[in-house]
Each structure stands twice: as C-alpha cells, then as structure tokens.
C-alpha positions in Angstrom: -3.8 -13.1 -35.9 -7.7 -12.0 -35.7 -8.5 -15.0 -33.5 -6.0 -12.8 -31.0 -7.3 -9.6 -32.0 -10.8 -11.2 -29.9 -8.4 -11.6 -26.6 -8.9 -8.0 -25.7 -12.8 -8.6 -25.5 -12.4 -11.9 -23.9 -10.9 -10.1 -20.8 -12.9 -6.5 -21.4 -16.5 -8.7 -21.5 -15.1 -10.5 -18.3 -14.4 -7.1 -16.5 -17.7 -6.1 -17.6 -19.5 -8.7 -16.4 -17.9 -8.6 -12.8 -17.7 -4.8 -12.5 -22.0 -4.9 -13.4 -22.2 -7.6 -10.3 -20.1 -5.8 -8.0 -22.1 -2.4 -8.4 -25.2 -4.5 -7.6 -23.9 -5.6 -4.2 -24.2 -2.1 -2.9 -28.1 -2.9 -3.1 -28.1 -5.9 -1.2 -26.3 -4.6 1.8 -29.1 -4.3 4.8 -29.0 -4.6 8.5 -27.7 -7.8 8.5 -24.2 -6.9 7.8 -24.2 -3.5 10.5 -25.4 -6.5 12.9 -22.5 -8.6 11.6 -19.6 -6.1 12.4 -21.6 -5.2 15.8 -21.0 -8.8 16.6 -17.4 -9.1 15.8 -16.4 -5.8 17.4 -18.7 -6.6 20.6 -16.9 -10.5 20.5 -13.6 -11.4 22.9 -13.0 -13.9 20.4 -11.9 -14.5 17.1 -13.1 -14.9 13.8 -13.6 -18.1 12.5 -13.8 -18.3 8.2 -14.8 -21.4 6.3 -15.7 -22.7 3.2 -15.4 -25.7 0.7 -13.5 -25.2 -3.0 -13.0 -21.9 -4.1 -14.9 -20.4 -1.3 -12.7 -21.7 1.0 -9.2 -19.9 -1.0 -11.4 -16.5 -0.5 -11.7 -17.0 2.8 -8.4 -17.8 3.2 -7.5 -14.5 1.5 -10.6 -12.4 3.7 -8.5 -14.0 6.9 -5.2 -12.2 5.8 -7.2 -9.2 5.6 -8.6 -9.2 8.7 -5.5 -10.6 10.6 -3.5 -6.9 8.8 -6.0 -4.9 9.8 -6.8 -5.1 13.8 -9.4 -8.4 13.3 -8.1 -11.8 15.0 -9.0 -14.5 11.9 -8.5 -18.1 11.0 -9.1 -20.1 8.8 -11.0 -23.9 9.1 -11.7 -25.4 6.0 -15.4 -27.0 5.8 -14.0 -30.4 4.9 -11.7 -30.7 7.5 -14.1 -29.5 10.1 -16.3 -32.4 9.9 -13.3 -34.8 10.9 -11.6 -33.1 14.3 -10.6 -28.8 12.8 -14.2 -27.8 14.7 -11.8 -28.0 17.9 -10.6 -24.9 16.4 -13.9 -23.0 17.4 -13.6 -21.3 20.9 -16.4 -20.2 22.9 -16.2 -16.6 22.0 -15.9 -17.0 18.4 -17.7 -15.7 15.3 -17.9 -18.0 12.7 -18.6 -17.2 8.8 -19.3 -19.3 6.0 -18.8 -18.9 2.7 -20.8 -20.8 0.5 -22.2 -19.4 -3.3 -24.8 -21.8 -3.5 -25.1 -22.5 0.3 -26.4 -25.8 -0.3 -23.4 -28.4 -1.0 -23.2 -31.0 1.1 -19.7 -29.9 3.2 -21.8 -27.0 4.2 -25.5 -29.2 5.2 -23.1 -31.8 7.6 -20.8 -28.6 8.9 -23.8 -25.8 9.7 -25.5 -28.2 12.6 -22.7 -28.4 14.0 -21.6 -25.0 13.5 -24.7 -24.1 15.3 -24.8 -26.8 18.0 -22.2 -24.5 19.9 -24.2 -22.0 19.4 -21.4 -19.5 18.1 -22.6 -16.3 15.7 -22.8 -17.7 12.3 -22.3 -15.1 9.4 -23.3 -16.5 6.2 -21.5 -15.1 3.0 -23.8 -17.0 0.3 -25.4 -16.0 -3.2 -28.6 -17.4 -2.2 -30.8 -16.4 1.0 -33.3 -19.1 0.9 -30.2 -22.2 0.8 -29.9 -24.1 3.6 -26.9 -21.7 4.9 -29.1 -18.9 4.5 -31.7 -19.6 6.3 -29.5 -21.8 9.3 -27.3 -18.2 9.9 -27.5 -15.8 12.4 -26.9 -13.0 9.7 -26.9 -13.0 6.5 -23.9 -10.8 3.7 -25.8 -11.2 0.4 -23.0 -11.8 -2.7 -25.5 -12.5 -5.1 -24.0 -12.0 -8.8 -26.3 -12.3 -11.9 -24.2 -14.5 -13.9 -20.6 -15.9 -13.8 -18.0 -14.7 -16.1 -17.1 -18.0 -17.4 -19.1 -18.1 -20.5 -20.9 -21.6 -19.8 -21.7 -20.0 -16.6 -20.0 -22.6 -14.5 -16.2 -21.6 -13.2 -16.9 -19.5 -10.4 -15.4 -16.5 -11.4 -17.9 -13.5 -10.4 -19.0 -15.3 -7.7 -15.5 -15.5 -5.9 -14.9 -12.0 -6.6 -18.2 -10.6 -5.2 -16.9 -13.1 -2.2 -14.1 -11.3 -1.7 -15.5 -7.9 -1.4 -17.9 -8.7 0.7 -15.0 -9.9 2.5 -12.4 -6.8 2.2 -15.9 -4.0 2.9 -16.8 -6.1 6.2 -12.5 -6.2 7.1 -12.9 -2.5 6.3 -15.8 -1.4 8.0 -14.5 -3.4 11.7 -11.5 -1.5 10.6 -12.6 1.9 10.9 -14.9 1.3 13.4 -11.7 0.2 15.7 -10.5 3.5 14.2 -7.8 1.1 13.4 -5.1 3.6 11.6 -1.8 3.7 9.9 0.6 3.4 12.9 -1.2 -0.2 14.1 -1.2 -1.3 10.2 2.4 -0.9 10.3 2.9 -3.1 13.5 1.5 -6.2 11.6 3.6 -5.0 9.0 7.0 -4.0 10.5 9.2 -5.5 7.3 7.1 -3.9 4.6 7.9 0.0 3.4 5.0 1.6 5.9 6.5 0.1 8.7 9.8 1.6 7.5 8.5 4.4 7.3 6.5 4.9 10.9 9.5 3.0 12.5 13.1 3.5 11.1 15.0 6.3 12.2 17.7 7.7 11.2 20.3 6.2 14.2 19.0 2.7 12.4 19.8 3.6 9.1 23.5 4.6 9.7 24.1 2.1 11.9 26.3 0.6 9.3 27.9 3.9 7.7 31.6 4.6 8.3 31.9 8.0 11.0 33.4 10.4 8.6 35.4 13.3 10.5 38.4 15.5 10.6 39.9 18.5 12.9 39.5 22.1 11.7 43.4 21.7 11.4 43.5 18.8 9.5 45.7 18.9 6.2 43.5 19.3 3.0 45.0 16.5 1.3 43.6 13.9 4.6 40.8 15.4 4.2 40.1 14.3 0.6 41.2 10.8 1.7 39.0 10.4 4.2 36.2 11.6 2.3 36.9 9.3 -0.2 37.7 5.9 2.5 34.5 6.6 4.1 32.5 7.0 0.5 29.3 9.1 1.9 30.3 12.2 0.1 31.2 14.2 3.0 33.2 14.6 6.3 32.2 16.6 9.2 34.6 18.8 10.8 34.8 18.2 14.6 36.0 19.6 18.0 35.8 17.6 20.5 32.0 15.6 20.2 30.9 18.9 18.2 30.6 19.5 14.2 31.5 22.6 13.4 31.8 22.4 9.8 31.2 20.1 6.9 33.3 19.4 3.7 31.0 18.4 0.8 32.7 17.1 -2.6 31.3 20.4 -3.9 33.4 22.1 -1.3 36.4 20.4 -2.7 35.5 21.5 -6.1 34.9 24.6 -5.5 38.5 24.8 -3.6 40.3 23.0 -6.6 38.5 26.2 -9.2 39.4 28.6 -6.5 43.4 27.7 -5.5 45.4 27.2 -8.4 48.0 25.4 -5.2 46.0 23.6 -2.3 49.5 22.9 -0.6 49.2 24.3 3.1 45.2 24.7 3.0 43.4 23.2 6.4 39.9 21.8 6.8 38.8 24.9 8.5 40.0 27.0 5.2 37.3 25.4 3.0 34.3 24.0 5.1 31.2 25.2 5.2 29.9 26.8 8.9 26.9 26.0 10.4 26.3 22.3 9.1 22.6 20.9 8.7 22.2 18.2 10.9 19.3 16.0 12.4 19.3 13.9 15.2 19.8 10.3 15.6 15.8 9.9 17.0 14.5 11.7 13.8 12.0 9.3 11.4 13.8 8.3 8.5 10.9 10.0 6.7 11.8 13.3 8.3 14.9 13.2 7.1 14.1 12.6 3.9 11.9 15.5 4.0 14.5 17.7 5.4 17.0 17.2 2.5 14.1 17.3 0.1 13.3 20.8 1.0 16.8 22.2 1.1 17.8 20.0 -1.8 21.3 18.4 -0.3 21.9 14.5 -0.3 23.8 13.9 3.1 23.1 15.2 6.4 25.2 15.2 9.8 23.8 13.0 12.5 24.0 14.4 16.5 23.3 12.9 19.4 22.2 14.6 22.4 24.3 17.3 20.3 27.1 15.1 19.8 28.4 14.4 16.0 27.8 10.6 15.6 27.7 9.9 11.5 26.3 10.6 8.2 22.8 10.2 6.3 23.2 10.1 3.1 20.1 9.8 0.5 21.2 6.5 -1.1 21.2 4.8 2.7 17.2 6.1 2.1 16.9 4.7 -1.1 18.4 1.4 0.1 16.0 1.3 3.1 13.3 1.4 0.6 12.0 5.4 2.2 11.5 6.4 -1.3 
C-alpha cells in the first residue's frame, strides 16, 4: 500500500513540472508570433502543419483546432513529405514545423525543401539556434526547462508546451477573424452548440403526435387522447386555432372538483389563453420560455395556426439541456 500512497505525487510533481513550463512561455512570446498570425490571416491559402514522432500527433491535434475554429489546416507528416506528401504544399500556403529539438534528421532533409518553394515557414521548436530555427521565417519559442519524465527523455512537457503554443496561435487567428459562436457551430452542426444556434422548435416536434380535441369534445375522449398521444397535453381547437389547453393537472384538478365527470366537455375544464411559441422559435428559446413560467409543454403555431406540442423531455432528448 505505501508504494501507492507515492502515485498521488508521481502525477502532482508531473503537473508541477508542466504547469512551471507553461507559465514560462508567456515570456518567450515576441514579435515573431504577432508576425506569424499576420501571415496566416493576410494568406489565401492554408495552413500546412508538420512534424516527425510526437511532434507530428500535436500537430495533428493543432490542425483540428484550427480547422474548428475559422483556420483552413492540414496535416503532412515530415517523413512522408520527403517521398511525394510535399505535393500537398500550394502556392499560398503557410507551412509550420514542429520540431523540439529542431535538429533530427526528417526535419534537416524536409526544411530545404520546405524553403525551396519559398512558402512562410513557422517554426514551433524548443531551440532557436537548431537548424529549424535558424532556416524559419518566424520563429514560436516552446522552450520547457526539463521534461516530466523523470530521466528527462519521454517528451512529455515538451509536447504539451507544443500544443499550447498551438491552441494560443488557433486562438489568437481566431479572434482576430472575430471568428464567434454562430461560425463555431457551423463546423460543428451535430455537437450541442450547434443544437442550440440551429434547432428550432418545428425540428424538434417533427416526430411528436398532434394532440387536439373540439371545445365540445366529451371528457372521457379527451383523457384518451391525452393519454394516445403521451405529451401530457391536448390543445383545444377551432378550426386551425387553439383556444384552450388541457394539462394532466387540469384533469386532476377536474377529478377533485366533480365527484361525476359524466356530461363534462373539453371547453368545461381547459385552461383559456394557452402559452404557445411558434414553430421558427430556437429550441433554446423555448426552453427559456417554460423555464421562466415553470410549465413542461408548450403549444406550437404556425403563422398562428396550432401545429403540435413541445414538451421538455423532446429538449432533453435533443441534448438543449
């Protein structure tokens, strides 16, 4: 048990030692990395990201980022480059290269070439003076003072302080394209933002049965068709037009009120003046909406015309809340 007891400062030593390099990047950023967004804004291409072992899985990982948020990115590993991927490189690329030490050998064969096109090349490398270094256009210093590994070999620091260099540079061409929640949630039209800056309510009961009876229908039908059409509810219609609801708390409160329901109509129990919200409405909104007056269904209208039911479960299934 006490050799597990030293687990806890295994991983609290390792968070230590990353969170000490990662406070010390802040330092190193200079003019290199304004004039590296400059570039990328200012380019018609895309950007190009590279590396060789575990430099190239961050940059792999930097390319989702960018590709989410507004940046054109792919990846080219530096292996593969050398023997036909450089065909990926367009004219109007920006290239970066990540490389810790910035002098392997991948990276001495790739970076001539790199430059023989004479593309931007953004260097992401823990050493300035490596051949990388002093090859690139621009320079994004992710120098780290020691790994966490505790021989000081598996790259470990290193790749993190990769990364955020990676995700501050995504973030910075971000907001400088102003780049805000709405076009987020167009790369991202399955996940729960673009649910919720998308869906409306005419999507989300799409599915539901139409729940409805006349003002004259027989309490009993009522109750059944409540119950067949399981939202909870059924509006009370003339013509296209709700003019009522019936709520299972209405038929509650009926059952407490008439000791015999026999001859009792849909217009004897519903309630006037029915909340509703139309079928254009954000799903969002409508969550809102019954938040604030604390019910769970709400009558759908089109145009003004009764065309279903909301109810908060259909939210809860669309993953709104």
């Amino acid at each position: 048990m006490e050799k597990f007891n030293k687990v806890l400062d295994f991983a609290r030593e390792t968070i230590e030692i990353e969170l000490f390099s990662l406070r010390k990047l802040t330092e190193f950023l200079d003019q290199d990395f304004v004039k590296a967004v400059e570039v990328i804004l200012h380019s018609k291409g895309r950007v190009i990201l590279t590396g060789i072992g575990k430099s190239a899985i961050i940059a792999q990982k930097i390319v989702a980022t960018m590709n989410s948020t507004g940046t054109p990115a792919i990846f080219m590993h530096a292996a593969d480059a050398i023997h036909g991927d450089l065909g990926i490189i367009q004219k109007e690329d920006v290239v970066i290269c990540i490389s810790k030490s910035g002098n392997t050998p991948e990276i001495k064969v790739l970076v001539p070439l790199l430059k023989r096109e004479g593309n931007p090349l953004i260097a992401i490398t823990a050493n300035k003076e490596s051949f990388l270094g002093l090859q690139a256009d621009y320079i994004l210093c992710a120098y780290t003072h020691q790994e966490a590994c505790p021989n000081n070999l598996a790259p470990t620091t290193s790749t993190t302080a990769q990364l955020v260099i990676g995700d501050a540079l995504s973030v910075a061409l971000m907001r400088m394209k102003q780049f805000g929640s709405e076009d987020f949630a167009k790369y991202h039209p399955g996940g729960a933002l673009g649910k919720k800056l998308y869906l409306t309510v005419g999507d989300v009961i799409a599915k539901n049965e139409v729940p409805s009876v006349l003002p004259t229908t027989d309490i009993k039908q009522a109750i059944v068709e409540i119950s067949q059409k399981m939202l909870g509810v059924t509006a009370v219609v003339e013509g296209d037009t709700a003019v009522g609801i019936i709520t299972d708390g209405d038929i509650r409160r009926m059952l407490n009120k008439y000791e015999d329901i026999k001859g009792l109509m849909a217009k004897d129990i519903m309630s006037l003046h029915p909340k509703t919200v139309e079928a254009h409405t954000l799903a969002t909104d409508a969550l809102d909406f019954m938040q604030n007056h604390k019910i769970t269904q709400l009558l759908v209208t089109k145009a003004g015309k009764y065309v279903g039911v909301i109810h908060l479960h259909n939210l809860i299934q669309e993953g709104i809340i």
